[in-house]
ZAMARGU-4260 file (C-alpha; in steps of 0.2 Angstrom, whole numbers, plus 5000, padded with zeros to 4 digits):
<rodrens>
0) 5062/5016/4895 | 5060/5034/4905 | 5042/5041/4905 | 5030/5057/4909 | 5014/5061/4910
5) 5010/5078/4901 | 4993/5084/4912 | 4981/5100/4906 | 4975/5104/4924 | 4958/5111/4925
10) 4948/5100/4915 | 4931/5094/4926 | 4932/5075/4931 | 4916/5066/4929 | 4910/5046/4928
15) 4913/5029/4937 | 4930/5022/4942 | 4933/5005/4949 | 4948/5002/4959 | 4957/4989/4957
20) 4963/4976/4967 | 4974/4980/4987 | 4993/4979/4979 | 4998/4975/4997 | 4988/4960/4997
25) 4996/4953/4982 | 5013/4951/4991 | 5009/4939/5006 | 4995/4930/4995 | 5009/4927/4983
30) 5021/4922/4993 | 5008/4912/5006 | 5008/4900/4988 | 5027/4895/4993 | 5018/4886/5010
35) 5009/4872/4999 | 5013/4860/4985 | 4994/4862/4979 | 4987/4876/4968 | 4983/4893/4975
40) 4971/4903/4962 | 4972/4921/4965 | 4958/4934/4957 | 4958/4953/4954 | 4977/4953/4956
45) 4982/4973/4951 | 4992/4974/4935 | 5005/4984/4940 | 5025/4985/4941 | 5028/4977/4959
50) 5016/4962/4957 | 5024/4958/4941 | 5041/4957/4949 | 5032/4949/4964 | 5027/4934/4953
55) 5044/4933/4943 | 5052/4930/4959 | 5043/4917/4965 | 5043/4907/4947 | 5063/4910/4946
60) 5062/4901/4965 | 5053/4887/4957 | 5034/4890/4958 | 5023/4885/4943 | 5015/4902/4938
65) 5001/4903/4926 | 4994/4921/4920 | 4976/4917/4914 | 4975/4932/4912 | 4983/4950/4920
70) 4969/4949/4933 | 4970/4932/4936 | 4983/4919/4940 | 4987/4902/4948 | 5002/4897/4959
75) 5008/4882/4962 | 5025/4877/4972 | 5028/4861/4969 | 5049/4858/4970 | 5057/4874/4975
80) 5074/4876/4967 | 5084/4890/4978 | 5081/4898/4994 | 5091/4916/4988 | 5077/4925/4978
85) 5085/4937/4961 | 5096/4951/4970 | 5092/4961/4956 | 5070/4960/4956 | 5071/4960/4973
90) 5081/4976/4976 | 5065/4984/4966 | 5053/4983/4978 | 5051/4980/4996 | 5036/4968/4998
95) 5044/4954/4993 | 5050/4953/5012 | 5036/4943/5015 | 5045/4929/5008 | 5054/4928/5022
100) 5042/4920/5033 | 5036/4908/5020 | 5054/4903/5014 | 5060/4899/5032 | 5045/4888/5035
105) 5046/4879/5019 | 5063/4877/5014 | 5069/4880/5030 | 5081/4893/5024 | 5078/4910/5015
110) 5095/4923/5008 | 5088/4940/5006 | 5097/4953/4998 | 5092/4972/5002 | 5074/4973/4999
115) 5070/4990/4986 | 5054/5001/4988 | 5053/5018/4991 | 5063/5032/4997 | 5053/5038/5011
120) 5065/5037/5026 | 5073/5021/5036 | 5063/5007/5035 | 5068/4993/5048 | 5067/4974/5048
125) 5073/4972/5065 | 5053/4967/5070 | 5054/4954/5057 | 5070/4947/5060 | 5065/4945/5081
130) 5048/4937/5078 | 5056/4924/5066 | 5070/4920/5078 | 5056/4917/5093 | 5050/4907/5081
135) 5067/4897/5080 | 5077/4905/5067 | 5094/4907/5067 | 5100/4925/5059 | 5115/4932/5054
140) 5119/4946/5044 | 5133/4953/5032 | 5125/4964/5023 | 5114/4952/5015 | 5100/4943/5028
145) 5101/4923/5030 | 5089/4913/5043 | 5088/4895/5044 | 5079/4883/5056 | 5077/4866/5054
150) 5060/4867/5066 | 5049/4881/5070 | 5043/4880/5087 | 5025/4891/5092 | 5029/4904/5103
155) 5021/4920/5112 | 5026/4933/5102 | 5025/4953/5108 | 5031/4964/5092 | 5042/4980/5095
160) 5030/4988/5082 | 5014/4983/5074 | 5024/4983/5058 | 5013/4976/5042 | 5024/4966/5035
165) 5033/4958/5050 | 5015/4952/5056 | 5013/4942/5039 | 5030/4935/5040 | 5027/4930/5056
170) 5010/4923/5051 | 5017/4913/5037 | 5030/4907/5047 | 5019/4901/5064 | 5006/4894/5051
175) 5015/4879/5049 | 5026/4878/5068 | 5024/4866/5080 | 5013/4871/5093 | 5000/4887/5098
180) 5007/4905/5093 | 5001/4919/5100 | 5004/4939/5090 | 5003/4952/5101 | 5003/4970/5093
185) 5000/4964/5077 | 4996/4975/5062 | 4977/4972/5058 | 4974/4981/5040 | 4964/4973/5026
190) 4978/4964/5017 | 4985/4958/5034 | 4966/4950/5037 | 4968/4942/5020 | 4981/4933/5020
195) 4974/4925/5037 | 4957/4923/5028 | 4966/4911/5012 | 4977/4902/5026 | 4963/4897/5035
200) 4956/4891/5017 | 4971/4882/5015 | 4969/4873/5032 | 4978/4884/5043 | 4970/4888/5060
205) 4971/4906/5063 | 4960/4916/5076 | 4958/4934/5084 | 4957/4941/5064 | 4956/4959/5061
210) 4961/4961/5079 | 4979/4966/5089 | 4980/4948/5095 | 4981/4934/5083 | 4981/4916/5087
215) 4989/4903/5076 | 4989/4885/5080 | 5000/4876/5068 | 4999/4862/5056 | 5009/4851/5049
220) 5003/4853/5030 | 4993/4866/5020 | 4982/4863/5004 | 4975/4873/4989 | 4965/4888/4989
225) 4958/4902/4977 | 4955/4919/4981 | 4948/4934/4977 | 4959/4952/4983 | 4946/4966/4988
230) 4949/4984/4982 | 4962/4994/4986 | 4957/5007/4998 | 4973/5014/4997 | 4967/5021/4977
235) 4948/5023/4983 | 4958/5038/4996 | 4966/5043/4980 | 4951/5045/4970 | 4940/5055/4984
240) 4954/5065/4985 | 4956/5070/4968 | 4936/5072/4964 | 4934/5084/4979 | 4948/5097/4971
245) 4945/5094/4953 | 4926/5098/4958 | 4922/5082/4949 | 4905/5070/4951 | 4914/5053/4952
250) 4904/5036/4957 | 4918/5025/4964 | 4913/5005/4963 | 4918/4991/4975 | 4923/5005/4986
255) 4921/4993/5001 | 4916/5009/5013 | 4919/4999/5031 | 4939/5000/5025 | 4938/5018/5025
260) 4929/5022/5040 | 4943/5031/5048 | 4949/5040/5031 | 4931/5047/5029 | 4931/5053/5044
265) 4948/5065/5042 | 4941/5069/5024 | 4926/5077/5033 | 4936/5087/5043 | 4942/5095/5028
270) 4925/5096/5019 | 4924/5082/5010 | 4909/5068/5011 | 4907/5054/5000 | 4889/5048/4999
275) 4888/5027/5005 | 4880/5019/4994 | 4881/5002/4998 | 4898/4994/4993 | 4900/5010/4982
280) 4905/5029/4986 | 4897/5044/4977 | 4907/5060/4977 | 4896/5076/4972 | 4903/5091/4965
285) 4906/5106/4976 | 4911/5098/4991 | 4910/5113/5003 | 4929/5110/5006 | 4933/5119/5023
290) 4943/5112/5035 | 4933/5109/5053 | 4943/5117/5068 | 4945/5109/5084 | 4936/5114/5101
295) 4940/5131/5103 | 4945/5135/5087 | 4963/5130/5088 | 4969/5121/5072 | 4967/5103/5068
300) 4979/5090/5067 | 4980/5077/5057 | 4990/5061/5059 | 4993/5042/5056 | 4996/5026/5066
305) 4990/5008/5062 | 4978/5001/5059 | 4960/5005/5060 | 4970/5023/5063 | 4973/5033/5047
310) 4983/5026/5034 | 5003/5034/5034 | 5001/5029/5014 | 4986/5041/5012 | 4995/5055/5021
315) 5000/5065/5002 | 4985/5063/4996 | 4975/5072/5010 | 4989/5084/5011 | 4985/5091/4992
320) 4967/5091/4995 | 4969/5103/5010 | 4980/5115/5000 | 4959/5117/4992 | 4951/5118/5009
325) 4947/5134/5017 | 4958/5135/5034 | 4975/5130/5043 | 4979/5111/5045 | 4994/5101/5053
330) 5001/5084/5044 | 5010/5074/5058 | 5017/5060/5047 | 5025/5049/5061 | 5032/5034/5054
335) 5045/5040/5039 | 5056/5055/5040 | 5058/5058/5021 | 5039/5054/5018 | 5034/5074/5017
340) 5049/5083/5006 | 5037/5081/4991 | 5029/5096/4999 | 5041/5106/4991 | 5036/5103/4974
345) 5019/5109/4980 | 5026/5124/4984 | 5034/5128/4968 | 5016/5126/4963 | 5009/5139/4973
350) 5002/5130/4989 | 5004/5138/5005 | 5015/5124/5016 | 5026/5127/5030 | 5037/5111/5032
355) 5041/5113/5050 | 5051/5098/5053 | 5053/5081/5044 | 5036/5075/5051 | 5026/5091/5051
360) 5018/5101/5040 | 5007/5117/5040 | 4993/5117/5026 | 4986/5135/5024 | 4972/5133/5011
365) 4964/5137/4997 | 4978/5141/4986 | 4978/5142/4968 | 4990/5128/4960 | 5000/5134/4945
370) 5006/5119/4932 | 5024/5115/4930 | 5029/5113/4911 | 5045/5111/4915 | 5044/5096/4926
375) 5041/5085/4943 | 5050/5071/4945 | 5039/5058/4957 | 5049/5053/4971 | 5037/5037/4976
380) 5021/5030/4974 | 5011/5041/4986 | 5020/5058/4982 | 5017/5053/4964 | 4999/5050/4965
385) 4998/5065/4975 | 5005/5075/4962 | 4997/5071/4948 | 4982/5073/4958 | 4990/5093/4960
390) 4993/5095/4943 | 4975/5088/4938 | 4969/5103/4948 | 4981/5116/4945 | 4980/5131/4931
395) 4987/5126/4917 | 5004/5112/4910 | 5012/5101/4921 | 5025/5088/4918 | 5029/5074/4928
400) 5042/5064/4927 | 5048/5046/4932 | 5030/5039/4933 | 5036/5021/4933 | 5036/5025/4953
405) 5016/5028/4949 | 5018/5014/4940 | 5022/5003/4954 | 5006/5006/4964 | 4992/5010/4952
410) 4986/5000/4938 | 4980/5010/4923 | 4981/5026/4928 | 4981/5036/4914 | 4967/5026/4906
415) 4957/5029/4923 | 4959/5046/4923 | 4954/5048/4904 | 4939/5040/4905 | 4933/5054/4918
420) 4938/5067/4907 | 4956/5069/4911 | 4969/5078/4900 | 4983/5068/4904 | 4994/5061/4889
425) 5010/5048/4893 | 5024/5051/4882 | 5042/5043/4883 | 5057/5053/4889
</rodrens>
């Protein structure tokens, strides 16, 4: 069933919010279950539409899944029954490419249909496909992926691209190869030093974490492990975001500051600093909101790259917030060529933006938001997190529509967002 969010903007957001757990960890801790006949205990999972689908796919493929509770859940692979995951769950989302590295050293074999996810421009798996064949892999390709290997062979491996989900396939794949491998230009974010971290509980031998460089000396066999995700910094972004331009006083818990330390350095340049207080980020009310010229007084520019650079999926959020700062920015979104067209709903609402080009964007702030009553429709998770954070600011009704895309990425939102005070009501379509 279809539904909206129906949002009063304007009302002050105030209180303590917890994020919840890094959805883009769930997907290769998930799938690193697939690597072991033992348990694998997983804590502060994220209850939320992907990782639901994520765990459903792997109990149709044979794994043992027990839900303690929606926070909490234990995997066990004990006899795998197919190497083709469900077409249909898969083609929702696009994490569940991370079952390709697992799959192929496991069962040997993995049949991947077209992965899901959102709409945000062409998204390659070429990377993928190249570090699993120097690994040994056989690939062939009818519109539908298919690798085998009946041996996995460690190799020094250079990636094309320091692409997130091709270095966890690639990590799950060499964890259990014969020999050294080396990743060279591999992505380093939070969830991509998880997974090393629970491999290495579960016996694997993986060095160089948090760095471009990985080493991974395989093993011939991997055991149990339980593990707890951190939080998901992705939504921390969200929620300093959305207190800075609500004028809100928000204490945000487990923020884990040292995985925002790139973040909070473009949120100051558009006025915006959290208090550190410990593991924990306090946002103040009236943040001075003025966006911080370069030398010379020529207009900033702000733009992402991987890893420890800033995050592309914090990009829309930061975008809205500088339609509330005073000066002129430019959004350089480099990776995805479809990422910024949700600027044009801003538009409609009042915010000054000129979209220059697929990947550029001219901010002109502050702007006065005006709701929408008769309806957005959320084109992915972050333009739909991005635009409920517009409507929560702007004057008066906004609808927003197809918030299962929300849905996707952040747990609870709704019930978040009321207990700061809120005025956001879902209703079915």
């Amino acid at each position: 069933m279809m539904q909206s969010f129906i949002i009063e903007g304007r009302a002050p957001l105030n209180g303590v919010v917890t994020p919840s757990g890094n959805k883009n960890a769930a997907f290769p801790l998930i799938s690193a279950a697939l690597l072991t006949d033992q348990p694998i205990i997983l804590h502060n999972l994220p209850d939320i539409g992907d990782v639901r689908t994520m765990l459903h796919i792997v109990e149709d493929l044979g794994v043992e899944v027990t839900r303690h509770d929606v926070h909490h859940v234990t995997l066990r692979a004990g006899i795998i029954r197919k190497t083709t995951p469900d077409p249909t769950r898969f083609a929702k989302m696009r994490g569940a490419l991370v079952l390709m590295g697992a799959m192929l050293a496991r069962e040997g074999e993995v049949n991947l249909s077209q992965p899901g996810g959102d709409q945000i421009g062409r998204r390659r798996v070429d990377t993928h496909i190249a570090a699993l064949q120097a690994l040994g892999a056989k690939f062939h390709y009818d519109g539908n992926f298919t690798l085998r290997a009946s041996k996995l062979h460690g190799q020094d491996i250079l990636l094309e691209e320091a692409s997130v989900t091709a270095t966890e396939n690639a990590i799950l794949a060499a964890s259990l190869a014969e020999g050294e491998t080396i990743i060279r230009n591999a992505a380093s974010e939070p969830h991509v030093q998880d997974l090393c971290l629970m491999l290495n509980q579960m016996g694997a031998k993986i060095t160089g974490i948090g760095s471009n460089t990985l080493f991974i000396r395989g093993v011939k066999s991997l055991g149990g492990a339980e593990f707890t995700l951190g939080a998901d910094y992705l939504e921390v972004g969200s929620f300093i975001a959305l207190s800075s331009i609500t004028n809100g006083e928000i204490l945000i818990k487990n923020a884990v500051p040292e995985h925002l330390r790139m973040a909070l350095m473009v949120f100051k340049r558009l006025g915006i600093e959290p208090e550190i207080r410990g593991n924990d980020l306090f946002l103040p009310n009236s943040q001075p909101l003025v966006i911080m010229p370069d030398i010379g007084n020529a207009i900033p520019k702000i733009d992402d790259a991987p890893w420890p650079a800033f995050p592309a999926d914090m990009m829309s959020v930061t975008l809205v917030a500088a339609t509330q700062a005073n000066g002129t920015v430019l959004f350089h979104e480099k990776m995805y060529e479809s990422r910024l067209y949700f600027v044009d709903r801003l538009i409609s609402m009042g915010a000054r933006i000129v979209l220059c080009d697929p990947h550029r964007a001219l901010v002109q702030g502050p702007s006065t938001l005006r709701g929408d009553p008769q309806g957005i429709s959320s084109p992915d998770i972050r333009a739909g997190i991005a635009l409920l954070i517009a409507a929560l600011c702007a004057e008066g009704q906004t609808i927003i529509h197809n918030i299962n895309q929300i849905d996707r990425g952040y747990e609870n939102i709704e019930g978040k967002l009321l207990q700061l005070g809120a005025k956001i009501k879902r209703v079915n379509e």
